[in-house]
N, C-alpha and C positions, 0 to 999 in steps of 0.2 A: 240593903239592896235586895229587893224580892228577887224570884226567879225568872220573872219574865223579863227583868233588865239585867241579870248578872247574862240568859241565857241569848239576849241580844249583842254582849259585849263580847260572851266566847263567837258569834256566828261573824262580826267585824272583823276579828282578829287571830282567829285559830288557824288562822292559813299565813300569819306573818310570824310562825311559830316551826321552828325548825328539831331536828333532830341533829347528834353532834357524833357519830359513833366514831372511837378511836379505839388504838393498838396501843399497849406500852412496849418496852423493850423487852421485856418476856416473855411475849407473844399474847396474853391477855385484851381483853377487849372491855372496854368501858363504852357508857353512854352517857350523854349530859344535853343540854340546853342550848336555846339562842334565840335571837328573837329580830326579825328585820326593822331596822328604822329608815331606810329608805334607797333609792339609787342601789340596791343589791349589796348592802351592808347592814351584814349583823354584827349585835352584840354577844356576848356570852359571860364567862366566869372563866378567869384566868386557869382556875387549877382545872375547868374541864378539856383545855389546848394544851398548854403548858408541858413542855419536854414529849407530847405524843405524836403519833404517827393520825393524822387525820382521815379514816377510810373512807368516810361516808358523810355529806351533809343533806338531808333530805325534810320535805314539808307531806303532811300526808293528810290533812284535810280543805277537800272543798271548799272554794270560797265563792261568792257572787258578788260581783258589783253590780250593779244597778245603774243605767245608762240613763243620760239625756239629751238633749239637741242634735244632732248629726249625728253621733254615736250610736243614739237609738233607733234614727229610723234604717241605718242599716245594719239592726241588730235580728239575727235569724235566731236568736233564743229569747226565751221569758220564762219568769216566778211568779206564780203564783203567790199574793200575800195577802191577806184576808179578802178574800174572793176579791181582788186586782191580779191583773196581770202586766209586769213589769217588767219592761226590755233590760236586758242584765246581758253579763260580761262573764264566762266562770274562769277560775283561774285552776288550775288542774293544780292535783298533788304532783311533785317531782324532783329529782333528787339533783343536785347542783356541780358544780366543778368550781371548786377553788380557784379565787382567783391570784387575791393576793395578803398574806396574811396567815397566821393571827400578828394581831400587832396588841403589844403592851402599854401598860401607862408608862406615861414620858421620863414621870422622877423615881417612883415608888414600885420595888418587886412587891411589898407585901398587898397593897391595892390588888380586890379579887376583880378585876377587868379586862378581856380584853375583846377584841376586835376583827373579822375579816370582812374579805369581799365576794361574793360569787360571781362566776360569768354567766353574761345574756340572763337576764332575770325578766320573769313577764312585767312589762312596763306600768300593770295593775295591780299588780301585787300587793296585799296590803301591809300597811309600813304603821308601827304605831308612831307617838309622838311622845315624845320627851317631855316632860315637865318642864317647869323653870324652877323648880324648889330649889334651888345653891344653898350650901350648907349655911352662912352666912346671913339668910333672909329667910330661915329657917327659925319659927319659936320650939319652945320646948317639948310642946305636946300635941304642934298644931294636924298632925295627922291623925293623932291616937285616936280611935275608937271610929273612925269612916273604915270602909268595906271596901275590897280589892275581888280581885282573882287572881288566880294564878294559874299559869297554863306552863305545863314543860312534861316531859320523857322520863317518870321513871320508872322500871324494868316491872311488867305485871307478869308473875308466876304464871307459867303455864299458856302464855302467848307465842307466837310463832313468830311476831315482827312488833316494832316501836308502835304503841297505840299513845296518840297526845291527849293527858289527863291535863282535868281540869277544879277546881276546889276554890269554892268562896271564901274568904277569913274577912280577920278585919284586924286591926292596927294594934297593939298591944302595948306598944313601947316604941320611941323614938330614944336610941342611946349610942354613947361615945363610945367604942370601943376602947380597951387597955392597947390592943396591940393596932389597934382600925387608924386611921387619917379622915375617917368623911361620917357625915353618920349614917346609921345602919337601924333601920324599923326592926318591929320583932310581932312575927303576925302569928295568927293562934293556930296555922296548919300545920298538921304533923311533919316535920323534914323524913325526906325520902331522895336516896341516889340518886339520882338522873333530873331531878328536879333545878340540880345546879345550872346556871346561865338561861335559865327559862325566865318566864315574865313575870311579873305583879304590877297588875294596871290594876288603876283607883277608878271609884265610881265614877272619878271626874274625868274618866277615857282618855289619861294620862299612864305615862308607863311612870309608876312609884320606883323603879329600882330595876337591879338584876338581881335574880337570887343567887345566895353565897352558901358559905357553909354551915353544916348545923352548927348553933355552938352549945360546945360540951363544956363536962368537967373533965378529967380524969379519962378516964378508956369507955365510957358509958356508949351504949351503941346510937347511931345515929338518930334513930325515933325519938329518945329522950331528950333531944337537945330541943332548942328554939329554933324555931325556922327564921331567919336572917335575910332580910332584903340589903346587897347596899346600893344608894343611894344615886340623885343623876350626875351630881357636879364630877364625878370621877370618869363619869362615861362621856360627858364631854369633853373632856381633858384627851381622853385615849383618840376622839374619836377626832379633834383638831388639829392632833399632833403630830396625829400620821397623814395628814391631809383626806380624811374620809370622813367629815363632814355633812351629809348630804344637804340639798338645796333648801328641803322640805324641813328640815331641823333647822336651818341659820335663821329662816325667814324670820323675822319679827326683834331678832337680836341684834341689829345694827352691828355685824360684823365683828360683836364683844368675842368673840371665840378665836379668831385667828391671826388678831391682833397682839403685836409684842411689843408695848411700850416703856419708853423711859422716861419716867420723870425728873423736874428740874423746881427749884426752890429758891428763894431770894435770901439771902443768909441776913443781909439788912433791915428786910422787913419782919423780921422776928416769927415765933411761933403765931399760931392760933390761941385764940382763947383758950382752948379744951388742951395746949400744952403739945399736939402735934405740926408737922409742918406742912406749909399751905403750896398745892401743887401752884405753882405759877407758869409753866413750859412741860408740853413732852415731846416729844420725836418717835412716832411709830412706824413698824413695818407691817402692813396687812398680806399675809401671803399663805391663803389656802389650797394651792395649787392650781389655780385656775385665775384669780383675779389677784393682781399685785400692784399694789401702791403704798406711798409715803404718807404717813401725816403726821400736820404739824401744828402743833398746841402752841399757843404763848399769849398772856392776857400784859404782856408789856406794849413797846410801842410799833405803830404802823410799822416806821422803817427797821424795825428788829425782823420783824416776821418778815420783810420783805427781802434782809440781808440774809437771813438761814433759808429764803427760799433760794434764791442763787445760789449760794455756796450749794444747797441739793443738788440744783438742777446738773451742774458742772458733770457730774457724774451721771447721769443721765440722758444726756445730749443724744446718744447713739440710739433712742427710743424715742418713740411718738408719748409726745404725755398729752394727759386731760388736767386739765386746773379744776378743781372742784371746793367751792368757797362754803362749807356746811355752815360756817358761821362767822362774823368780823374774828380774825384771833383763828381760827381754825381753819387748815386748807389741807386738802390731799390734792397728791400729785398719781394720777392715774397713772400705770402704761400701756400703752395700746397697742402695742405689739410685740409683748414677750417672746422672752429668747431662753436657751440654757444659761446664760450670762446676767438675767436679770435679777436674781434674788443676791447674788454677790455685789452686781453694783447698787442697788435698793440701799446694804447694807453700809459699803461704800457712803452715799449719799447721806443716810442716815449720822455716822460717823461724824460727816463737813457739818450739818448741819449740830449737833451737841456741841461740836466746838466754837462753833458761830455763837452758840446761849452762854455758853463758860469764859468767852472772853466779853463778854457783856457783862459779866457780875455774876449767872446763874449758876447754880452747881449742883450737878446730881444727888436726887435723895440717898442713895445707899452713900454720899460718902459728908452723910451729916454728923455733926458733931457726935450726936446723941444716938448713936444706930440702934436704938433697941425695937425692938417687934410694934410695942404698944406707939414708936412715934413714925416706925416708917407705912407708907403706904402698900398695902400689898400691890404684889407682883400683878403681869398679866394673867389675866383670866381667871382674877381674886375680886373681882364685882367693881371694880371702879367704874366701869359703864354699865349701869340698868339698859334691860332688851328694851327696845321702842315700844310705845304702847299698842 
């Protein structure tokens, strides 16, 4: 990555790059990272929130968007960019008010992730994007040696206020941690405090990770360790599960994020060839806080899926629903006018219909003969649905 496209990707992005100052319990004051992915949600690094007193969330660089059709012609500013001048949008430096949050990963304290929201955020703000790299469709080395940056807060000797540094590197290692769950890159910048919960976006203008912690040996000081990215599948985990998702992150993922399914298996029709067993039915809940429906999987017969759709509906009745047929065998059941009541009866509904599959022959994968790791299918939001193309 030369300089004139590392120096383009900090000009994109260094306004969707926050500052994180906190208190401990003994009056001490730290600083750390975060970085917005969209709708006035950032991510960070769990130990820079984590048991503190949050004083301050602030952005301190300039940004410009560049306007077009309507926008532009009643835009009363321009940039200048190789002698063009370009109707643009700035978004000013500013410090934020909490909104709601931090929020944690869903299963895992030791996962370094976590999450909040800010109030009234500028509706241009800029938002990076999430990778699709899941640990899972991940090869072994397939990042090693492409070029990042990095952009986060840490503390420069002899400054008066948080200045956002920023350092090219590039991929060093893709590895498993001993005590880690996801994987974690290992890029060739020196680790430095405050660096924590800040960025590492790839040349492919993709966010690679959140940064974490150095990793040491022994008490060695922080410089000496590796600089540690971890990875995106955890940050969307955190960021699903609290219903803070943004729009601009689901797009293209067909809803694989906030979907909780169960699957179902034909104990008659025997394994697969490969010795695992073959999904044949699922019953899910889609419920990201805003959009809630049912759906329902089953590659048996017409009037099967037709009897598990009744026994749903039974419990749905007191909502407007939408029929949505994605495919013969596949149907969700929209609702079109959520209530406080709706995720309970969903679930409700969900329930009639598993038992509607179980008295048909079908039976839940978790309660297969063989329950080992290598034959069940993972869980939700373990890649069983690839994002749309």
């Amino acid at each position: 990555m030369n300089s004139e496209r590392a120096n383009y990707l900090f000009k994109q992005l260094a306004g969707a790059v926050a500052y994180v100052a906190t208190e401990r319990a003994d009056g001490s004051h730290g600083i750390g990272s975060a970085f917005h992915v969209g709708d006035g949600v950032f991510v960070t690094a769990r130990h820079v929130v984590e048991g503190l007193r949050i004083r301050e969330i602030a952005t301190t660089e300039r940004t410009y968007v560049y306007l077009t059709g309507e926008a532009a012609a009643g835009s009363q500013f321009s940039v200048v960019e190789d002698g063009q001048s370009r109707p643009a949008y700035v978004v000013a430096p500013r410090v934020f008010e909490l909104d709601a949050g931090p929020f944690f990963h869903p299963l895992w304290n030791d996962v370094d992730v976590a999450a909040f929201r800010v109030r009234n955020p500028d509706p241009r703000m800029p938002w990076v994007r999430l990778g699709d790299h899941l640990d899972d469709w991940l090869g072994t080395s397939d990042f090693v040696l492409s070029e990042v940056i990095i952009l986060g807060y840490p503390p420069i000797p002899m400054t008066q206020r948080p200045h956002l540094v920023a350092a090219r590197a590039e991929v060093n290692a893709q590895v498993d941690l001993r005590n880690g769950r996801h994987v974690h890159f290992i890029l060739s910048a020196m680790p430095r405090g405050g660096f924590s919960g800040g960025l590492a976006v790839s040349e492919r203008e993709i966010a690679l990770g959140v940064i974490t912690s150095s990793l040491l040996t022994n008490d060695n000081q922080l410089e000496l360790g590796f600089f540690s990215v971890l990875s995106v599948e955890p940050i969307y985990n955190c960021l699903a599960s609290h219903k803070l998702l943004p729009k601009c992150q689901a797009e293209g993922w067909d809803d694989f994020w906030n979907i909780e399914p169960e699957y179902f298996y034909r104990p008659d029709h025997g394994p697969t060839i490969g010795g695992g067993l073959r999904i044949e039915a699922s019953v899910g809940v889609f419920d990201d806080g805003h959009k809630f429906y049912l759906e329902l999987s089953c590659d048996g017969s017409t009037d099967l899926v037709a009897l598990t759709l009744r026994r749903a509906e039974e419990h749905l009745s007191s909502f407007g629903i939408r029929h949505h047929e994605v495919r013969p065998g596949l149907v969700q059941l929209h609702i079109e006018n959520p209530t406080v009541e709706t995720r309970a009866k969903l679930d409700d509904a969900r329930q009639a219909a598993c038992d509607a599959l179980i008295e048909a022959g079908y039976q839940p994968i978790s309660a297969a003969p063989d329950d080992s790791e290598e034959r069940r299918p993972k869980a939700a939001n373990a890649h069983q649905r690839p994002p749309a193309a």
